[in-house]
C-alpha positions as CSV (number, residue, x, y, z in Angstrom):
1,X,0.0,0.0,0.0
2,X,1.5,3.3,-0.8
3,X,2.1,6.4,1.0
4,X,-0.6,8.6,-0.6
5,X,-3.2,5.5,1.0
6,X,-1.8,5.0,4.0
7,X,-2.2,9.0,4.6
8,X,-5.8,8.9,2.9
9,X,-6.6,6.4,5.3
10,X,-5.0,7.8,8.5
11,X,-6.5,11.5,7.8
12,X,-10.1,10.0,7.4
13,X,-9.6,8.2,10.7
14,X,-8.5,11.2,12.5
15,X,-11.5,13.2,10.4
16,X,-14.1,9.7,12.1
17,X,-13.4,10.7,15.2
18,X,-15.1,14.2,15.0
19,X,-18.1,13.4,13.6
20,X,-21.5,11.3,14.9
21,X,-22.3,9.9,11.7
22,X,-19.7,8.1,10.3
23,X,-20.5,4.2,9.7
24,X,-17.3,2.4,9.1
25,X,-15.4,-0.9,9.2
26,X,-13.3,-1.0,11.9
27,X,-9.4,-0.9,11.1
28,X,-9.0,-4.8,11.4
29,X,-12.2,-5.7,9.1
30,X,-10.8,-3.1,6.7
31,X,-7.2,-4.9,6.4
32,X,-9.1,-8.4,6.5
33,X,-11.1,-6.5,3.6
34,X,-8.1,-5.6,1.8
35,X,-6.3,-9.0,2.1
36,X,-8.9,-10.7,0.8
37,X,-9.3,-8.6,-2.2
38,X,-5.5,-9.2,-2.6
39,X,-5.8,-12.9,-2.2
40,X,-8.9,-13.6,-4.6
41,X,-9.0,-13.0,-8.2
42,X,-11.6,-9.5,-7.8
43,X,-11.7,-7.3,-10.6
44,X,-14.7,-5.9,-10.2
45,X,-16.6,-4.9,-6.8
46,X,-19.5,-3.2,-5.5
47,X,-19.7,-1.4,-1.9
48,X,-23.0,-0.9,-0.4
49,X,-22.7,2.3,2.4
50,X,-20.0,4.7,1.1
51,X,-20.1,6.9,3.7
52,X,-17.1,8.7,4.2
53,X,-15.2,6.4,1.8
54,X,-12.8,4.1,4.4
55,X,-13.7,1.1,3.5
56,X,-13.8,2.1,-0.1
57,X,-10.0,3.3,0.2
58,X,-9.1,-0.4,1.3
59,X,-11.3,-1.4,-1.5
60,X,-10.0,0.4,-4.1
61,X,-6.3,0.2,-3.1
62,X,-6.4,-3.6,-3.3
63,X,-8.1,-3.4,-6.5
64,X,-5.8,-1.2,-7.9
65,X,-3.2,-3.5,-8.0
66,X,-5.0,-5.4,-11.0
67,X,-6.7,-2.5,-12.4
68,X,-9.7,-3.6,-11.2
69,X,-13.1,-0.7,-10.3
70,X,-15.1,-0.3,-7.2
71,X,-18.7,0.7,-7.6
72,X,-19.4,2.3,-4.4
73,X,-23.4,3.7,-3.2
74,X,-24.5,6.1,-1.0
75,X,-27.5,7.5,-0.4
76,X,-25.9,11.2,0.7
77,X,-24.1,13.8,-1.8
78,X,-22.7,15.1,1.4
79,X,-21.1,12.1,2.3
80,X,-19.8,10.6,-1.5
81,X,-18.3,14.1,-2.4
82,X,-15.9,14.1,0.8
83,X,-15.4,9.7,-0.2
84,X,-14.6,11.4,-3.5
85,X,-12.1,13.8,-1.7
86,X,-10.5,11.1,-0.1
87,X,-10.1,8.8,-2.9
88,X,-8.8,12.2,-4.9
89,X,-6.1,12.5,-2.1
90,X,-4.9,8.3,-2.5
91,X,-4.7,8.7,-6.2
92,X,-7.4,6.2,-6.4
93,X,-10.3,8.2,-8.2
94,X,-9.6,5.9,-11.2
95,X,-10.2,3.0,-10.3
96,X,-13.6,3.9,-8.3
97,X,-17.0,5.0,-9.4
98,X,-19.2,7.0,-6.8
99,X,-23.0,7.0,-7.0
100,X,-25.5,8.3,-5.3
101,X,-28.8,7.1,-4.9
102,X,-31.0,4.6,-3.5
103,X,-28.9,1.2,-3.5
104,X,-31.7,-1.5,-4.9
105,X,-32.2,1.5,-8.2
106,X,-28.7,1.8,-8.9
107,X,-27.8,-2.3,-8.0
108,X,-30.3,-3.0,-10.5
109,X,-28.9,-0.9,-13.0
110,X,-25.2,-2.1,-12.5
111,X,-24.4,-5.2,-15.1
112,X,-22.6,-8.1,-14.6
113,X,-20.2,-9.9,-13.7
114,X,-19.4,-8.6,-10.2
115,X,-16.6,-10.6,-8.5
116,X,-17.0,-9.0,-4.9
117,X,-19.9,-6.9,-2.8
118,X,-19.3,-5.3,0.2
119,X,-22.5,-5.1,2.2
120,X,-22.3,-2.2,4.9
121,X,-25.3,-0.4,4.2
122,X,-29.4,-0.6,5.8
123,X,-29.6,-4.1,7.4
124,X,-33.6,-4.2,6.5
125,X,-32.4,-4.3,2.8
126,X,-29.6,-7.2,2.9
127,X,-31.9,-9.5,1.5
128,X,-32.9,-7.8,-1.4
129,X,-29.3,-6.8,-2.1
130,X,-28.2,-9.9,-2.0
131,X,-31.3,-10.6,-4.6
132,X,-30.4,-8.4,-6.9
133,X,-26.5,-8.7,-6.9
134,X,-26.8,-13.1,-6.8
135,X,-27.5,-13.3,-10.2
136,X,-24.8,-10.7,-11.6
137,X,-22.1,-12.3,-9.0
138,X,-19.7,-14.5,-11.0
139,X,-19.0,-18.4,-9.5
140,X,-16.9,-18.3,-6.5
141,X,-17.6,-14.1,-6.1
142,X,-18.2,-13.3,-2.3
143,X,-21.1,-11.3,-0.6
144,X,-19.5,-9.9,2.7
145,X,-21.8,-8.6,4.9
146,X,-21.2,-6.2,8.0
147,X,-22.3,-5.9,11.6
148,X,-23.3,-9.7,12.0
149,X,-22.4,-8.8,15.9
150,X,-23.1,-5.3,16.6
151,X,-26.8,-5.6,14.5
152,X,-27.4,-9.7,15.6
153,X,-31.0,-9.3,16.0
154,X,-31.4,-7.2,13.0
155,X,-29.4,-9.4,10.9
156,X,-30.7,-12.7,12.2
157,X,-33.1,-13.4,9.4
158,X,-30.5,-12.6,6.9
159,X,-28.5,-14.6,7.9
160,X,-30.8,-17.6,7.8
161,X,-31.8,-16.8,4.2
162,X,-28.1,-17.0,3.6
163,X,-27.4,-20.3,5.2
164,X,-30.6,-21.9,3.1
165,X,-29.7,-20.6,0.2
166,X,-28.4,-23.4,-2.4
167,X,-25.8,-21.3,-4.1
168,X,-24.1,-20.0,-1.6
169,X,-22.1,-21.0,1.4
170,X,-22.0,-18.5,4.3
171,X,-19.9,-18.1,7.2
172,X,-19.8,-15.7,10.2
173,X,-16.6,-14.4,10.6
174,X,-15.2,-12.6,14.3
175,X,-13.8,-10.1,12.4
176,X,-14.6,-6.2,13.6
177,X,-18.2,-5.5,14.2
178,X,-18.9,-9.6,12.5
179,X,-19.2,-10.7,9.0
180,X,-21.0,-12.7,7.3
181,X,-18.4,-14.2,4.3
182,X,-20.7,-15.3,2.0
183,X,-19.1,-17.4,-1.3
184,X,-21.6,-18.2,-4.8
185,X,-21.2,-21.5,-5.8
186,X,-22.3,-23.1,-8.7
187,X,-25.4,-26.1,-7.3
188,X,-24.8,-29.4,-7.1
């Protein structure tokens, strides 16, 4: 990871800490993020929940390495045009596309294949996410889904409809606020 990141992502840290309404990984699910970016063959990836863009730096930075693009969604201008200044600052603007809107319209529009989704935004809506992403998501592409810990009750029925579904295998992970590591699979 390079210098202009690493400072990206240590300024937006120090910026977290000021404000009420920044919803982010913490640092350890953001470098498990990252690895596993590193460690898989993702090209292509879609975050749910941009926010202030830190998870999306980890994102892109690992992408970067293959010339691969981050679709990232949020629902607030406010909040995607200071991700945007952040991914400005990393020299990472090129390799990520912001929008802004309401994430089951724009997941719709997005074609396919997708190799990776992060899943960090409204827990109501994880299960029509995962709906409309599943069928764009390429054999062996991962779901990963935040909060399984800090939101257990609100996640609990997602979590289920992972588990019985067929075509994908899904584990929870003790990794920052919990994660659900959900992997496609083609059915037996």
């Amino acid at each position: 990871m390079n210098r202009l990141v690493i400072d990206a992502i240590n300024k937006l840290e120090s910026f977290m800490k000021t404000v009420d309404d920044a919803t982010a990984l913490p640092r350890e699910a953001a470098e498990f993020v990252h690895a596993l970016i590193l460690a898989a063959p993702i090209r292509r990836a879609v975050e749910i929940g941009t926010s202030y863009g830190y998870s999306g730096l980890w994102i892109a930075s690992a992408l970067a390495t293959r010339s691969g693009r981050l679709i990232t969604i949020d629902h607030l201008q406010r909040k995607s045009d200071a991700a945007r200044a952040s991914f400005q600052a990393a020299d990472l603007l090129e390799y990520v596309d912001l929008r802004i809107g309401t994430a089951s319209e724009i997941l719709r529009s997005i074609n396919g294949p997708l190799d990776f989704v992060l899943n960090d935004a409204d827990k109501d809506n994880c299960i029509t996410y995962v709906d409309i992403v599943a069928p764009k998501l390429v054999d062996g592409g991962i779901i990963l889904t935040d909060n399984t810990t800090t939101h257990a009750r609100e996640l609990a029925g997602f979590i289920d409809y992972m588990r019985r579904r067929h075509d994908f295998f899904t584990a929870i992970l003790p990794v920052g606020n919990g994660m659900a590591l959900s992997i496609k699979h083609a059915r037996p």
